[in-house]
C-alpha positions in Angstrom: 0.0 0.0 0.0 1.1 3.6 -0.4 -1.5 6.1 1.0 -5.1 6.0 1.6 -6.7 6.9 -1.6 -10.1 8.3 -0.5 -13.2 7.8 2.6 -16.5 7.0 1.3 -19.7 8.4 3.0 -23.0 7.9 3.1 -25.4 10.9 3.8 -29.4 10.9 4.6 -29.6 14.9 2.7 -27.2 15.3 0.0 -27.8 18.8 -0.6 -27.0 19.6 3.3 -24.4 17.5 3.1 -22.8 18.9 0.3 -23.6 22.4 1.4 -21.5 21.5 4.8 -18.8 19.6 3.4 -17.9 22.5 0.6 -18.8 25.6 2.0 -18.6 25.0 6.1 -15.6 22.5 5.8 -14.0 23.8 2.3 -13.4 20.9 0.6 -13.2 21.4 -3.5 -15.7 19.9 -6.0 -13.6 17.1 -8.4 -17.1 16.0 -9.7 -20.5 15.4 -9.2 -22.4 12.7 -10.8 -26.1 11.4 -10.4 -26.3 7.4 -10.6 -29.6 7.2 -12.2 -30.2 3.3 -11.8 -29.5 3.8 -8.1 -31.2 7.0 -7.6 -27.8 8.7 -6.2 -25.3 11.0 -6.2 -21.6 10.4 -6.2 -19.6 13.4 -4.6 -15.9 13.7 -5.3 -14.4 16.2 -2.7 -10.8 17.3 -2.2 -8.7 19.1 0.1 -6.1 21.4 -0.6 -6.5 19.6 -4.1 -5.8 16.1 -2.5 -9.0 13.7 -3.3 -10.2 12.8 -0.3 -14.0 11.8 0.3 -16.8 10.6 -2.0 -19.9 11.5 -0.5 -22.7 9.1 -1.7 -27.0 9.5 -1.3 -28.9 6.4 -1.4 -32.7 6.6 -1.0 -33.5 5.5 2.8 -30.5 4.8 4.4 -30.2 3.4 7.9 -28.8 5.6 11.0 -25.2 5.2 12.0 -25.1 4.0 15.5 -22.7 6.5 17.1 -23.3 6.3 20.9 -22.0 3.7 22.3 -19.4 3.4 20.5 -19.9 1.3 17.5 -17.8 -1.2 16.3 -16.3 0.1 12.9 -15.2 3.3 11.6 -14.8 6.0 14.9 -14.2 9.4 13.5 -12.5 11.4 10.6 -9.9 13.7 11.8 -8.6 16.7 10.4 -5.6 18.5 10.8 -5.5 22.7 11.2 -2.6 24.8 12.3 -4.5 27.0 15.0 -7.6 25.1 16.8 -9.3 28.1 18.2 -9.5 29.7 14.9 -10.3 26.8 13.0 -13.7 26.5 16.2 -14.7 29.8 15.4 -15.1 29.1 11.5 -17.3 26.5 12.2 -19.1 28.2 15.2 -19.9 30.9 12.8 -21.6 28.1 10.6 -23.7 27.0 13.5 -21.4 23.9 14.3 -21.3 22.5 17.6 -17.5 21.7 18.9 -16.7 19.8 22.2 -14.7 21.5 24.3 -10.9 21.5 23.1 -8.9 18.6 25.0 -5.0 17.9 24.9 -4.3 13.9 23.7 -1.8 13.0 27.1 0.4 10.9 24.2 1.4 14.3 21.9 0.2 16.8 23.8 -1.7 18.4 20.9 -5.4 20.3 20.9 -7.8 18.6 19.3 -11.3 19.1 19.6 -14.9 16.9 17.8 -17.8 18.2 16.0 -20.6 16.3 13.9 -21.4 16.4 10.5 -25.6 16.8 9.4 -25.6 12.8 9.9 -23.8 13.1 13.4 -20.8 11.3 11.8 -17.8 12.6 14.6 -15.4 14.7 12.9 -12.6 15.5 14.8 -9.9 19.0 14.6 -6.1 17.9 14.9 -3.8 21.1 16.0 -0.3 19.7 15.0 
């Protein structure tokens, strides 16, 4: 293997989904292409031009379990260069951050916030 190519998500409202991911977050449209015989879109997002997520709608699809902690996939995580700022950004968007805490292994900030399907997304100062 040589890097992680991309994440694939599943949303329950593509058009708040892609609203939050590209203008909240600011990840870049690489294309965008509705799947007629499944009734979905395909989302192809990148940041700072690095391909990163497809974000995928599918008519009906079932909650994540989130709390307890559910086996599988825990959390995205993204690094920023100053936390606070990074808070206020998406505070200004309406988003909801835990307070920041300090991982005891690096001793960076890093804080977690939810995406419109309560996915945990997570801020990584370092």
């Amino acid at each position: 293997m040589e890097s992680v190519h991309h994440i694939a998500l599943i949303c329950s409202n593509y058009e708040l989904s892609k609203k939050f991911y590209t203008e909240i977050l600011g990840l870049s449209v690489i294309q965008e292409t509705f799947r007629v015989e499944r009734n979905s879109y395909k989302l192809d997002l990148a940041l700072n031009g690095n391909y990163i997520i497809e974000l995928f709608s599918f008519p009906n699809p079932p909650s994540r379990p989130s709390g307890p902690e559910a086996c599988g996939l825990r959390h995205l995580a993204f690094s920023v260069t100053n936390i606070e700022a990074s808070i206020k950004a998406l505070t200004s968007h309406g988003v909801v951050c835990e307070p920041i805490r300090v991982d005891t292994i690096s001793n960076k900030k890093f804080t977690f916030f939810a995406d419109p399907d309560g996915l945990p997304l997570e801020l990584y100062e370092g």
